[in-house]
N, C-alpha and C positions, 0 to 999 in steps of 0.2 A: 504494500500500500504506500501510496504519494506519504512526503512528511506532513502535509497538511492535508489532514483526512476529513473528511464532510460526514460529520454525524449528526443525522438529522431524528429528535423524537417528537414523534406528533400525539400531542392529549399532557396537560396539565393537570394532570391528576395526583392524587398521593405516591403511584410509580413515577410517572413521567419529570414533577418537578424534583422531587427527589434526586432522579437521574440526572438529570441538566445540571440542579447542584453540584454533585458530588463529581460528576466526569468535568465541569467547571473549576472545582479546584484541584485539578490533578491535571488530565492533558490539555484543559483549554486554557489553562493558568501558564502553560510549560510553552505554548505557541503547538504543540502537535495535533493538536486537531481542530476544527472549526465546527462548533458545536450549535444547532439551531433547534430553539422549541417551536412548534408549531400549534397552535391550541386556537377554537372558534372562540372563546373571548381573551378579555381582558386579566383576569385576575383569576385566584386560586381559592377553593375554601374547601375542609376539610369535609368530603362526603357525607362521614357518620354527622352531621352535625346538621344537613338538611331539614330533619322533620324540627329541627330546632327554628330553623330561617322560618322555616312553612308556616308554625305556629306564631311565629314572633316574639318567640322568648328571646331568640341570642340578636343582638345587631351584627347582621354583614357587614357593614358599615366595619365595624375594629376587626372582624374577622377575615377579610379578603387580604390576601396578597396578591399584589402585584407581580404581573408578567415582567413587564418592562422593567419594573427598579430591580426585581428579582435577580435578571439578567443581569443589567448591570454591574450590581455590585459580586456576581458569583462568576465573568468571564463566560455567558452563554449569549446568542443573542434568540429574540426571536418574533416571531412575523404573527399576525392572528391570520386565520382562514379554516376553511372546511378543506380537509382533502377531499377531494372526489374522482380520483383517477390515479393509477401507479404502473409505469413502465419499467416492464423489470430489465430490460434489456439494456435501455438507454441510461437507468437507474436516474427516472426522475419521479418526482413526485406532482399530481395537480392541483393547487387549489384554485375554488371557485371563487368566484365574485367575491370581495366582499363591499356588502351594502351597510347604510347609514339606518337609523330608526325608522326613518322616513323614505328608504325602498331605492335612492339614492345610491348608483354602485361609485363609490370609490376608491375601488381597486380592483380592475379587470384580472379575468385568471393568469395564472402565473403556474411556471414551473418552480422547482428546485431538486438540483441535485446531489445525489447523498452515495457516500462508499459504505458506509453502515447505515438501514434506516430499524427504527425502534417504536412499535405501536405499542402507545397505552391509553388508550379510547375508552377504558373504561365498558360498563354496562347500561342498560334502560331494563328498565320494565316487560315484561313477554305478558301482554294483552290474547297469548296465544290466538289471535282474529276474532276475540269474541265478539258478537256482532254489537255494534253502537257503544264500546267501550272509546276508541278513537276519534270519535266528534260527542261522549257528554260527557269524560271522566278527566279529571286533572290529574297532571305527574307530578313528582318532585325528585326527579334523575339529576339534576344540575340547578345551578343557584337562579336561572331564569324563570325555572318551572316553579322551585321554591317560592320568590317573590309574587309570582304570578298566582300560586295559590293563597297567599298570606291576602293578597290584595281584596280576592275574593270572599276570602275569609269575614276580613273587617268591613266588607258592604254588608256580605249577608249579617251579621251580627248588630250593625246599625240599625239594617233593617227588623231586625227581631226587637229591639230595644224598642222603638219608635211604633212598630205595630202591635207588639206583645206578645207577636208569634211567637212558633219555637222554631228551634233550629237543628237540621237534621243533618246531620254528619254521616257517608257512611265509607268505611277503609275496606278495601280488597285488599288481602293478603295480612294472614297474623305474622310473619318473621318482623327482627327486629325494628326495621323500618315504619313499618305499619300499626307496630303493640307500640312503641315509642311515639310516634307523631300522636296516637289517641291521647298520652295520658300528657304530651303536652298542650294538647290544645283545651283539655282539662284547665291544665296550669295555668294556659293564656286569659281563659275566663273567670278567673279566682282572681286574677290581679288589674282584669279591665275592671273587674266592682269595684275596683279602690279608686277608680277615675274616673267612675260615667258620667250620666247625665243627671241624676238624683233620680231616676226611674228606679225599677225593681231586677233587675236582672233577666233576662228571659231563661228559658230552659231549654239546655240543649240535648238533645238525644246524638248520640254516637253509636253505629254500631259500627263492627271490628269480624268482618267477616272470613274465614280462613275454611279453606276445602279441604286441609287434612283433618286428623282426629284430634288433634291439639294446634297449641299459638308456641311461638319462640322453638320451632321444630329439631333447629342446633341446639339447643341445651337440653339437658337431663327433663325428666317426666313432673321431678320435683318444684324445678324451676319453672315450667308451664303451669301447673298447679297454681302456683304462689303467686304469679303474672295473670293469670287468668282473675283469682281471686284478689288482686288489689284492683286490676280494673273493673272488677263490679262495684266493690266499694266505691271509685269514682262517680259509681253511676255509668258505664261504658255497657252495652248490653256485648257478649261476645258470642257469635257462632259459629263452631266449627262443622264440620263435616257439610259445609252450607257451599257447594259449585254453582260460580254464575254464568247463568246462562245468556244472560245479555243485559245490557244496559239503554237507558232511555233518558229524557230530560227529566224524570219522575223520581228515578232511583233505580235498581236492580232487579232484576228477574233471577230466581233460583230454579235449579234443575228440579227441585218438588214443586214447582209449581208456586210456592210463594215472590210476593213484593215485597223489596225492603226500599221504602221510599227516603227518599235525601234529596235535600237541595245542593249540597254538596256530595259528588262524588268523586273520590281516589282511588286510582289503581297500584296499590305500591305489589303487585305478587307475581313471582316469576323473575327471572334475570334471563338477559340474551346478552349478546352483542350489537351495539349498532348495527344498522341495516346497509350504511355503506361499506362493511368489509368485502361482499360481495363485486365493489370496482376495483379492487384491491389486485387487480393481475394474475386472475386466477388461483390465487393460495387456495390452500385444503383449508378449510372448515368445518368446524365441529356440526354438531345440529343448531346448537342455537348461536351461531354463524360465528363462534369465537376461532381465533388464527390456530389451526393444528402446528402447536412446538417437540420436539427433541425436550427432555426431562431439562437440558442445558438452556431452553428459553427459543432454542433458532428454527425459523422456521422449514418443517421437513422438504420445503417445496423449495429454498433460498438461501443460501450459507451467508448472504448480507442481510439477513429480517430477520427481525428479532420480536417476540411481543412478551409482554406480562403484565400481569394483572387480571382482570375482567376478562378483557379480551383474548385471552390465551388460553389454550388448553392443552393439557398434556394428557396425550391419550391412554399410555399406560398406568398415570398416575394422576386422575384430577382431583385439581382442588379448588375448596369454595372460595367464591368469589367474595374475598373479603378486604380489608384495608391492611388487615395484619401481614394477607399472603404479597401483596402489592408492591409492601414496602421492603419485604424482603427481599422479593424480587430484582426492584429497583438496586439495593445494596450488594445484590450477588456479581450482576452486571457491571455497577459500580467500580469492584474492586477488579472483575477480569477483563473487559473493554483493554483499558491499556494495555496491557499482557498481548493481545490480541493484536492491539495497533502496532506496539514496537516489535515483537517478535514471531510476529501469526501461532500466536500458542493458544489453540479452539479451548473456550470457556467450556469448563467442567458444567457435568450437571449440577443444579441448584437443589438444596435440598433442604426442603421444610422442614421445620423448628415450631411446630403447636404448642404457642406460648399461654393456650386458654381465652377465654371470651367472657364478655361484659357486654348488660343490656341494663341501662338506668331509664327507671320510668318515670323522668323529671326529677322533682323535687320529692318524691315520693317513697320510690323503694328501687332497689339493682339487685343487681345476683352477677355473679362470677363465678365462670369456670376454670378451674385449674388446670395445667396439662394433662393429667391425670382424670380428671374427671370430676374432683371435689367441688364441693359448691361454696362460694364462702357468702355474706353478703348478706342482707333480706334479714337480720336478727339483730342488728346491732345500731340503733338508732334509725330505724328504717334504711338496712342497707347503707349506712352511710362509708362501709369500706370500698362497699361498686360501686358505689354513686361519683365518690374521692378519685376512684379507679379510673373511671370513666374521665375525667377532667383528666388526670393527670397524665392518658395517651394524647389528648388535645395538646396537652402544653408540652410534652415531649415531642411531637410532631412541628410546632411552631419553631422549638431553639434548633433543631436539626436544618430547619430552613433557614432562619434567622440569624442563628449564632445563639450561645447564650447569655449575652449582656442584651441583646435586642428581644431576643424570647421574655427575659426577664422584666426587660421596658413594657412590651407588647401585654403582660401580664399584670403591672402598675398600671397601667391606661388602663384596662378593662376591670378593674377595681373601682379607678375613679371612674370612669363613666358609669357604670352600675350605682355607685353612690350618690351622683345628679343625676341621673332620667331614671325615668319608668323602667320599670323592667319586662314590658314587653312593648313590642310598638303598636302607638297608637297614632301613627300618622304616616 
């Protein structure tokens, strides 16, 4: 390979920024390689932390990181767009248009080209085609969808205030995404009473619909129990074993034939891959279109592609699509890229490290799993070891990007902001 080698990762996500980081101070710090992020927005926010945006408990606002300063100060550079095409022969990449809010293209397609390229795209949602899920139900895949449900959110909720109504929530999918978003939007309405309008509060119904035989499906039987049972305390109604069979502007259709009406509907169940890995130059793909990789991350069809994260899968050995597998991923790469650059020495396989799992239900109750399988969490101040648990992967995730004198700042400012404003938003 040329001394100055064109490594290009498209997806800012927990693998991708990660990556950029770390191959940034190491061969783009050195001048050996020309490192480029490629990501359709601006800024970065920590996945697990959406049903948080959705509800309006956490401000994006202190939580986003920037693409652009990111790059800068870590030796990466990098461009926004969609990919939408990949020649593997010419070894360029396409992205599309991009446009302004207002439909406005101001930057016609563009290529670039790359001697290593690195997908971490991440996942959405698998609506598996259910019929009228796609034009009534909202996502929260990415910090857009987030907003865009918050926004909705705080109309319908005025609207209930103002008329008396109630307010009907209802969640597709019990994994953590979906038993999480309930019990904060729980949260969100315990702390708009402290601001309304001197009305009475309306009543909101939620339900929490999941098609297998239990919610939080990754954790032990116990830890579903105990998740099941604070969300009825909430007031959360949950059902499982309940398949939707379609959706409408009313609410949900189930496979026995009942309605479960909502003004609001979410689809958080299922994971795929984007839909554009299929322009992607023919790679092999799983079923639910994630890049078939070598246990090493490379893809079986391309000794220059590499994916991890969501979007990857390893056929002899899969694993779940989580932030934990991402970032390991990201750090395995990390440290054998350059190996690779300077002496073509092919990166070993990667090999997972189940470090255990955490699911905090707001301000309420968490549970953790141990490598091993132990549960700790849910007994000791309501949870407050997983709940602790849970922030304190956020705030390790911040100083690995950050640094830790900036992680440390980042963590003062959201101290003081939390001590002047509301603690969820109300505008």
């Amino acid at each position: 390979m040329s001394s100055k080698t064109g490594i290009v990762i498209v997806g800012g996500g927990v693998a991708g920024l990660a990556l950029a980081t770390r191959l940034g101070a190491t061969v783009g710090k050195q001048g050996e390689a020309r490192i480029t992020l490629i990501d359709r927005g601006f800024s970065h926010v920590w996945k697990p932390m959406l049903h948080c945006f959705a509800a309006g408990t956490a401000s994006n606002e202190n939580d986003r990181i920037s693409f652009m300063g990111q790059a800068s100060a870590h030796n990466f550079e990098f461009w926004p767009g969609d990919v939408v095409g990949l020649d593997r022969e010419k070894r360029e990449i396409t992205l599309g248009p991009l446009q302004a809010s207002d439909g406005q293209v101001v930057l016609e397609s563009r290529t670039i080209g790359y001697d290593l390229l690195i997908f971490a795209i991440g996942s959405c949602a698998n609506d598996f085609r259910t019929p009228g899920v796609a034009e009534h139900c909202l996502f929260i895949d990415n910090l857009v969808e987030a907003n865009g449900f918050n926004e909705k959110f705080r109309m319908e909720l005025l609207r209930a205030y103002a008329t008396g109504s109630e307010l009907n929530i209802a969640i597709v999918g019990g994994g953590a995404t979906g038993t999480q978003l309930a019990a904060e939007l729980h949260k969100a309405i315990e702390i708009v009473e402290l601001h309304a309008f001197g009305a009475s509060p309306p009543k909101m119904r939620i339900t929490l619909l999941e098609a297998g035989p239990r919610i939080v499906p990754a954790f032990p039987e116990s830890v579903s129990a105990a998740a099941e049972k604070e969300l009825a305390r909430l007031g959360v109604t949950v059902r499982t074993s309940a398949m939707v069979s379609g959706a409408d502007a009313e609410g949900f259709s189930l496979k026995d034939g009942t309605h479960v009406p909502a003004s609001l509907r979410v689809w958080a169940a299922g994971v795929k891959a984007p839909d554009v890995t299929k322009a992607y130059g023919g790679l092999s793909l799983g079923r639910s279109g994630q890049i078939v990789v070598h246990p090493n991350l490379q893809s079986i069809d391309d000794e220059r592609i590499f994916a991890m994260g969501d979007c990857s899968y390893i056929a002899d050995e899969p694993l779940p699509p989580t932030a934990q597998v991402a970032r390991q991923q990201a750090h395995h790469l990390a440290r054998h890229i350059p190996a690779l650059l300077r002496s073509g020495k092919p990166v070993p396989s990667c090999v997972f490290r189940n470090k255990g799992a955490i699911v905090a239900l707001g301000d309420y109750n968490g549970w953790g799993t141990l490598p091993g399988g132990g549960v700790f969490g849910g007994g000791w101040m309501k949870g407050l070891a997983a709940r602790l648990g849970h922030v304190m992967l956020y705030r390790q995730h911040q100083i690995e990007l950050y640094g830790f004198w900036r992680g440390m700042m980042s963590l003062l400012a959201d101290l003081v902001d939390a001590a002047a404003r509301p603690s969820a938003r109300l505008d």
